[in-house]
C-alpha positions in Angstrom: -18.4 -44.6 13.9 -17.7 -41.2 11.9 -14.3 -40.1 11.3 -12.8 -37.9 13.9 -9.3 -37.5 12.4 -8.6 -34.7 10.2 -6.9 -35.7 7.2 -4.1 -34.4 5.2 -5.9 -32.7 3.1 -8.4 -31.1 5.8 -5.5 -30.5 7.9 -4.0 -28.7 4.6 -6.9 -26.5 4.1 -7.0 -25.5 7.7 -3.5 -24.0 7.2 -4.0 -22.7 4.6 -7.2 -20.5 5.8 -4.7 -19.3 8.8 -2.0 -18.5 6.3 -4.8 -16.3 4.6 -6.3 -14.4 7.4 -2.6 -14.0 9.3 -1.8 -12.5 5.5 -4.6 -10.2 5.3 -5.1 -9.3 8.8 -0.8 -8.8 8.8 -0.9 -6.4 6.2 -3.9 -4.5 6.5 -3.0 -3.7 10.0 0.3 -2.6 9.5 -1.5 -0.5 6.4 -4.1 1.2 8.4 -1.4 1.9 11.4 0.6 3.5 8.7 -2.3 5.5 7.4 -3.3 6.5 10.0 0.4 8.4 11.5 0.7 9.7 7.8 -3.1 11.6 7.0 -4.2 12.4 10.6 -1.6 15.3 10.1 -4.1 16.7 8.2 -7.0 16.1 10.0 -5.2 18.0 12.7 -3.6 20.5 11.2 -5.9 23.2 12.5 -4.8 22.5 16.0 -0.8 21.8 15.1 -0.8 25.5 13.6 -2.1 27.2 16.8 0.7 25.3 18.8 3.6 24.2 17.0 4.0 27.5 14.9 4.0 31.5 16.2 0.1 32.8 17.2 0.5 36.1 15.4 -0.7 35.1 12.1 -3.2 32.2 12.5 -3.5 32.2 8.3 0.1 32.0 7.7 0.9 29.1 10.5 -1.9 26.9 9.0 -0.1 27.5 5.9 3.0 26.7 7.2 1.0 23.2 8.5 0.1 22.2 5.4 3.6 23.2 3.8 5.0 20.3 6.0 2.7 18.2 5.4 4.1 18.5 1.6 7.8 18.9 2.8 6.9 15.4 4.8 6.4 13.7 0.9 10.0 14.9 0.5 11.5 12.0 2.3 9.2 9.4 0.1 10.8 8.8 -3.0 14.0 8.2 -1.1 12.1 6.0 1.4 10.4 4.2 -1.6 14.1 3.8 -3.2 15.2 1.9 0.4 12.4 0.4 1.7 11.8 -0.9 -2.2 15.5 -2.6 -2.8 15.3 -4.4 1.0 11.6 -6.0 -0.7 13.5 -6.9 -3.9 16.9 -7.8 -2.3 15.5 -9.2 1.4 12.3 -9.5 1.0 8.5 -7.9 1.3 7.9 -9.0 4.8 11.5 -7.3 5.8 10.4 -4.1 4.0 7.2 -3.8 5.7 7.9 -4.8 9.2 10.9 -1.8 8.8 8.4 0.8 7.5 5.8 0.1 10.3 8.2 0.7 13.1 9.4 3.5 11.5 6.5 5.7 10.9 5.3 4.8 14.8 8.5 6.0 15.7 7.7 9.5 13.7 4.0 9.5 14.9 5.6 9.3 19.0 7.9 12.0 18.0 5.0 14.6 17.1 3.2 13.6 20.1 6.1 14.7 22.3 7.0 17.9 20.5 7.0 20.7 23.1 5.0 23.7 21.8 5.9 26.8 20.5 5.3 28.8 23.6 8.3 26.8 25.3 10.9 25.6 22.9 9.6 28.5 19.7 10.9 27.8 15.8 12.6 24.6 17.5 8.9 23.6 17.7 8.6 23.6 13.7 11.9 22.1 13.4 11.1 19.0 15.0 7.8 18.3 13.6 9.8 18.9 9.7 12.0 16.4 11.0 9.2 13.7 12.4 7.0 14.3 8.9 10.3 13.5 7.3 10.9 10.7 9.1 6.8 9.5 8.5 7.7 10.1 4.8 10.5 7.2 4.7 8.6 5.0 6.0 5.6 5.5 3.7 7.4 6.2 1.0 8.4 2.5 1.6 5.1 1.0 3.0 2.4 1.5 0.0 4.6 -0.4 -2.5 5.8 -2.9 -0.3 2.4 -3.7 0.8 0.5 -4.0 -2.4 3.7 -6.1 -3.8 3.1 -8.8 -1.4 -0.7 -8.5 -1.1 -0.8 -8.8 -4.7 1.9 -11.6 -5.1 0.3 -13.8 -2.2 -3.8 -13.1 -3.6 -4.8 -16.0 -5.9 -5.2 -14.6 -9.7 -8.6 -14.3 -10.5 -9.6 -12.7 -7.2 -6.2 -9.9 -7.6 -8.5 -7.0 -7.9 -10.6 -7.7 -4.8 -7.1 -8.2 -3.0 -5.6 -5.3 -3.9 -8.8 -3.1 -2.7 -7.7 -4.3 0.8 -4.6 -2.0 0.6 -6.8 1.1 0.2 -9.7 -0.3 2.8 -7.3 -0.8 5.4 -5.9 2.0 4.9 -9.0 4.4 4.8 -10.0 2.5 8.1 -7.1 4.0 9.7 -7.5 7.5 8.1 -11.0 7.0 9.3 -10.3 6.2 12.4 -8.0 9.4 12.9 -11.3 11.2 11.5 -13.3 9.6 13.8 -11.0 10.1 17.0 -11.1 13.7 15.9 -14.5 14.1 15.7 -14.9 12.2 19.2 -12.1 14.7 21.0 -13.4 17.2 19.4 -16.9 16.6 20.8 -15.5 15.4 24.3 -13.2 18.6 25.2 -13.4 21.9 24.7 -11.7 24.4 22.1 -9.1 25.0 24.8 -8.5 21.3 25.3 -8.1 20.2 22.4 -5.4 23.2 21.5 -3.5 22.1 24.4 -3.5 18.3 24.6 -6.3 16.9 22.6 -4.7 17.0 19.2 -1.5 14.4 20.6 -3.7 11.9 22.0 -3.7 10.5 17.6 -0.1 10.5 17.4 0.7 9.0 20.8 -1.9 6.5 20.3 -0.1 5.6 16.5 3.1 5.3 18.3 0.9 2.3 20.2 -1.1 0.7 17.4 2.5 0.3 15.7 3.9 -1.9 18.2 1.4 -4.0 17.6 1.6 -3.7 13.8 5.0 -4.8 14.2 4.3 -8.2 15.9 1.8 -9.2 13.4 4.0 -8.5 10.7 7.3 -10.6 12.0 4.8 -13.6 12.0 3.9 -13.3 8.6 5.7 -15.3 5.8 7.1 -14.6 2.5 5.7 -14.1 -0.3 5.7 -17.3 -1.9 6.5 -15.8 -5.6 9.8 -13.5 -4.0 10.6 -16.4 -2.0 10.1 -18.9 -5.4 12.6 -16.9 -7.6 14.6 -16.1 -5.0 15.1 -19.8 -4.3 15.4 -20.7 -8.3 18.0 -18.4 -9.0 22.0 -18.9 -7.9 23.1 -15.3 -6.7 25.2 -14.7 -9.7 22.4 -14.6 -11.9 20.4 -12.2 -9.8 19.8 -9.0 -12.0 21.1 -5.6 -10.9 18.0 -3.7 -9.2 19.7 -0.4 -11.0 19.6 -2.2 -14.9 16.7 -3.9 -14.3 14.5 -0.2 -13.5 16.3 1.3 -16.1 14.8 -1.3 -18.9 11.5 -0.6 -17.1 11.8 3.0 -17.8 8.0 2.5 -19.7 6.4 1.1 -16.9 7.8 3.7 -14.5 6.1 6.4 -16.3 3.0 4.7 -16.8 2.8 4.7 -13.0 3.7 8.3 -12.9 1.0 9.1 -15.6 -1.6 6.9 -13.9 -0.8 8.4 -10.0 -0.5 11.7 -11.2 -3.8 12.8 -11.4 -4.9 10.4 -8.9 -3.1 11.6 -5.8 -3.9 14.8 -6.1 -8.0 14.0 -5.9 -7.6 11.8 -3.4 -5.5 14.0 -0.8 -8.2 16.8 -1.6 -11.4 14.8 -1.2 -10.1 12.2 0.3 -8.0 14.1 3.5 -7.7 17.5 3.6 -11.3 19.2 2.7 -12.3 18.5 5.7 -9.7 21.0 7.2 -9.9 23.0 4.1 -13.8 23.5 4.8 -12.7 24.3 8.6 -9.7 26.9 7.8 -11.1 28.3 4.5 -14.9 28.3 4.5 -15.6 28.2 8.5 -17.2 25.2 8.5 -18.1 24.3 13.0 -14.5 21.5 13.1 -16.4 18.8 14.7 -19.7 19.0 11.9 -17.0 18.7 9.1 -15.0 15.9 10.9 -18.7 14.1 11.1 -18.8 14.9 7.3 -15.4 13.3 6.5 -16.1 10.4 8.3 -19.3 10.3 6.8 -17.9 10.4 3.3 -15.0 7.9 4.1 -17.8 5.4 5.1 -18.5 5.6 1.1 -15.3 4.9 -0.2 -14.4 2.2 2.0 -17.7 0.0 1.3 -17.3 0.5 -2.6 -13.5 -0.1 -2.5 -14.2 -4.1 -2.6 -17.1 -3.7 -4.9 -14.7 -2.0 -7.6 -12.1 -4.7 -7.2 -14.6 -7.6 -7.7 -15.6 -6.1 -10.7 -12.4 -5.3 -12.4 -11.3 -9.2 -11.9 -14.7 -9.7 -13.9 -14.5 -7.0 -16.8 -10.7 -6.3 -16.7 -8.5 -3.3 -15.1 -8.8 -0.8 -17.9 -12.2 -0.7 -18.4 -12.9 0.2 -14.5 -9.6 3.2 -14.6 -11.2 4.1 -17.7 -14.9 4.8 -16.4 -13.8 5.9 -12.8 -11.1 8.5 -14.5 -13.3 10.0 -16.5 -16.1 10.6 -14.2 -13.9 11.9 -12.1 -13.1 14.7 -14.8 -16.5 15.3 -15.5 -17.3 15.3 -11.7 -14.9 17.4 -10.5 -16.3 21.0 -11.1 -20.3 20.2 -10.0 -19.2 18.9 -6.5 -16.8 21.8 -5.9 -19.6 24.2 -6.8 -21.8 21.9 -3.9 -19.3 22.9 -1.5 -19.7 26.1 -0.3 -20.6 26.7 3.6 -22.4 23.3 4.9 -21.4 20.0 6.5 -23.9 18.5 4.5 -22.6 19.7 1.5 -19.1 18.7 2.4 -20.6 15.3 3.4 -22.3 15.2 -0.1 -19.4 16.7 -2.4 -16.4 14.1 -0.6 -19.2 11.1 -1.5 -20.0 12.1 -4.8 -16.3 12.2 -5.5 -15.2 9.4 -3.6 -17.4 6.8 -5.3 -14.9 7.6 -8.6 -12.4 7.6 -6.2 -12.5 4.6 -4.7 -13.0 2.7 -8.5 -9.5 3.6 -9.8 -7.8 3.4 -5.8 -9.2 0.1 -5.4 -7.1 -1.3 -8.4 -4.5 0.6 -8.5 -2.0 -2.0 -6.8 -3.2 -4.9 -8.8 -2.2 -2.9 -12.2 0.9 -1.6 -10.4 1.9 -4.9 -9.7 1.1 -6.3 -12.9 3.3 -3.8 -15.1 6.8 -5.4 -13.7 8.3 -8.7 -13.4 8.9 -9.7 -9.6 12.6 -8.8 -9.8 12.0 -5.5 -9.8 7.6 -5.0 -8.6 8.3 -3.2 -5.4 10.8 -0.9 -6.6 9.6 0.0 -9.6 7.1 0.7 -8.5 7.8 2.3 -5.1 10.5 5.2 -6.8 7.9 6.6 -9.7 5.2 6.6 -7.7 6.8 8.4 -4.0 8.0 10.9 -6.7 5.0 11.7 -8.4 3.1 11.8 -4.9 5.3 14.1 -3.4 5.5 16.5 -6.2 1.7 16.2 -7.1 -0.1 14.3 -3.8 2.1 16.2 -1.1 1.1 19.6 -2.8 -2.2 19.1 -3.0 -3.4 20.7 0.2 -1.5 23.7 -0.1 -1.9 24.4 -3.2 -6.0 24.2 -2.6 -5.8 26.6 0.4 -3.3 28.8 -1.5 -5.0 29.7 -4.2 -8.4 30.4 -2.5 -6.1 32.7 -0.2 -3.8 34.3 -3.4 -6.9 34.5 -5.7 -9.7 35.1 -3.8 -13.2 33.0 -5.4 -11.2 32.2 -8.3 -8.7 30.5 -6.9 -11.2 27.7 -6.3 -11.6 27.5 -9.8 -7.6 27.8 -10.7 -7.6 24.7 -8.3 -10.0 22.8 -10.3 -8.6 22.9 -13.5 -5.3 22.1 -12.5 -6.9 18.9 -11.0 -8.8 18.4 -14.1 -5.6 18.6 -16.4 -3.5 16.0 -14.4 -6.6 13.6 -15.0 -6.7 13.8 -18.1 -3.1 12.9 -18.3 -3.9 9.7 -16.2 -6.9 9.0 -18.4 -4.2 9.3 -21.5 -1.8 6.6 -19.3 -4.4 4.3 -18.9 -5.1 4.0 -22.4 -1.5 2.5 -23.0 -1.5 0.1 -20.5 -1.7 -3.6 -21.0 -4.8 -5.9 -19.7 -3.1 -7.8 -16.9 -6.4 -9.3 -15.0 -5.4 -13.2 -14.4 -2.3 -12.5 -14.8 0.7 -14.8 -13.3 2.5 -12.9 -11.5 5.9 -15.2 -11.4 6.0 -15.4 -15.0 9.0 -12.5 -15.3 8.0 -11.4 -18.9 
């Protein structure tokens, strides 16, 4: 008769499959939830403007939107600071259940903000205080997220790992898109103004919950939870000292996000409400668009990673980076007063995009030893994407308001310039493909 006991080694296998998908599914949930609460701010910004902030001047309140949306990046670096010494102190699991629940709890907070019309300036003063809120917990959530994803995902498939941080993620930005497009299609201008734009932030507040179950069942990651065990508690290193040797590495990450974050939070997030405010684009063609465009990145993401554990991480930045540069002026030009050609201009961009997003936490993770990986990695970077990232948004609706048709241009080459800089950073980075990540070297 065949053998109809599993044996150790089947029995092995079998857990260790489970341990894999409770590890992806764990964290790309609690990624896409937190996605989700922080970017479909933007989506919505339109409709936040006309209720949370006084009718009179419908320019200046969307302004005002997108001003908290960069006040909201604020909070990050501080949030990356906490949420990054509980990973390297407690543990990654710890930090990422925390900055789950938190960000849900900000996202609820916005859906129950009473409008303008009842409570007035008190309005704006809670949603500063909810974005601030969202900003903690992200601030802390990206870092600790690609830390353990990276730290748990076998070697030689890092890269195709680490895209899962920004597919997940782009599936819950999509998914705001996508809900907006559907509302927007499914109530009227009236509805949507008075109701329609909470239903996203109540149903975040949901989504979290769940989040946070499948994140307490995860378990450690096994190179945290390794050196932890190996070392007595004397030896441990002092999270301060040990950033401030890394002072190289922490720059790297600022050079390499720098001109990053700003081109994803344009083409990424916020043209499609750019397109609505600035170039009167119909709201629920350009949501389409978005989504449309978002569809891009996120089947690409995967490809990119793949290849970078093939050919390396720096040759992938290197070629995505620069195409960006040299891309960045024609698909500004195609945007002018079309869904299609927002649709068109997002992809065109995006498939750059998505090359240097998809291995960006595989190199982050490979510049520092696991003592320090989600801190050092978690301050630099909430900094430099709340100075540059957090900005973004205004800055692109500012100028085209300040400036008139040049401002457009102003825009671009400011882009352009922080590019270059990352394209300079990447240069000076090691090749870290295959490499261990508990060697602490």
């Amino acid at each position: 008769m065949p053998e109809t006991t599993s044996t150790p080694a089947v029995l092995g296998q079998q857990r260790e499959r489970r341990q894999v998908v409770r590890t992806i599914v764990g964290t790309a949930a609690g990624n896409a939830v937190e996605w989700f609460d922080w970017a479909v701010y933007a989506t919505f910004a339109s409709f936040i403007a006309g209720q949370l902030f006084s009718p009179e001047n419908p320019s200046s309140a969307f302004l005002m939107t997108l001003a908290i949306f960069a006040v909201g990046f604020v909070a990050r670096p501080v949030g990356g600071f906490v949420f990054g010494w509980i990973g390297d102190k407690v543990g990654r699991k710890t930090s990422m259940t925390l900055s789950v629940a938190l960000a849900s709890l900000g996202s609820l907070a916005i859906a129950l903000t009473p409008s303008y019309e009842l409570i007035g300036s008190g309005a704006s003063l809670m949603l500063v205080i909810a974005r601030l809120v969202q900003g903690l917990a992200h601030g802390g959530e990206l870092p600790s997220a690609q830390t353990y994803l990276c730290e748990m995902a076998p070697a030689e498939r890092r890269g195709l790992w680490s895209s899962l941080i920004y597919v997940s993620g782009t599936v819950g930005i999509l998914f705001g898109t996508l809900l907006g497009a559907v509302l927007s299609t499914v109530l009227s201008s009236e509805q949507m103004s008075a109701f329609g734009w909470r239903i996203p932030f109540a149903l975040g507040a949901v989504f979290g919950l769940v989040a946070l179950v499948m994140r307490s069942r995860l378990a450690e990651s096994t190179v945290f939870s390794g050196e932890k065990g190996s070392a007595a508690p004397q030896s441990k290193p002092n999270l301060i000292a040990e950033m401030a040797k890394h002072w190289r590495e922490a720059l790297q990450v600022i050079g390499m996000t720098v001109g990053l974050t700003v081109v994803y939070y344009v083409w990424g997030v916020s043209t499609p409400a750019y397109a609505i405010n600035v170039l009167g684009i119909d709201p629920k063609q350009a949501l389409w668009a978005g989504v449309a465009a978002n569809l891009v990145f996120i089947v690409l993401l995967p490809m990119w990673g793949r290849l970078s554990d093939k050919v390396g991480r720096r040759p992938v930045m290197l070629v995505c980076t620069a195409a960006l540069i040299i891309a960045y002026f024609p698909a500004s030009a195609i945007l002018k007063d079309s869904a299609i050609q927002l649709a068109v201009s997002m992809s065109l961009m995006l498939v750059f995009i998505s090359g240097v997003c998809a291995i960006a936490p595989a190199i982050f993770s490979e510049l520092f030893p696991t003592s320090v990986r989600t801190i050092g990695v978690a301050v630099p970077y909430a900094i430099c994407v709340a100075a540059f990232g957090g900005t973004a948004a205004y800055l692109q609706a500012g100028f085209e308001a300040w400036l008139g048709a040049s401002g457009r241009t102003v825009f671009g080459a400011y882009a352009v310039v922080l590019l270059l800089i990352s394209l300079i950073t990447v240069l000076t980075i090691r090749e870290g493909g295959g490499r261990d990540l508990s060697v602490n070297d």
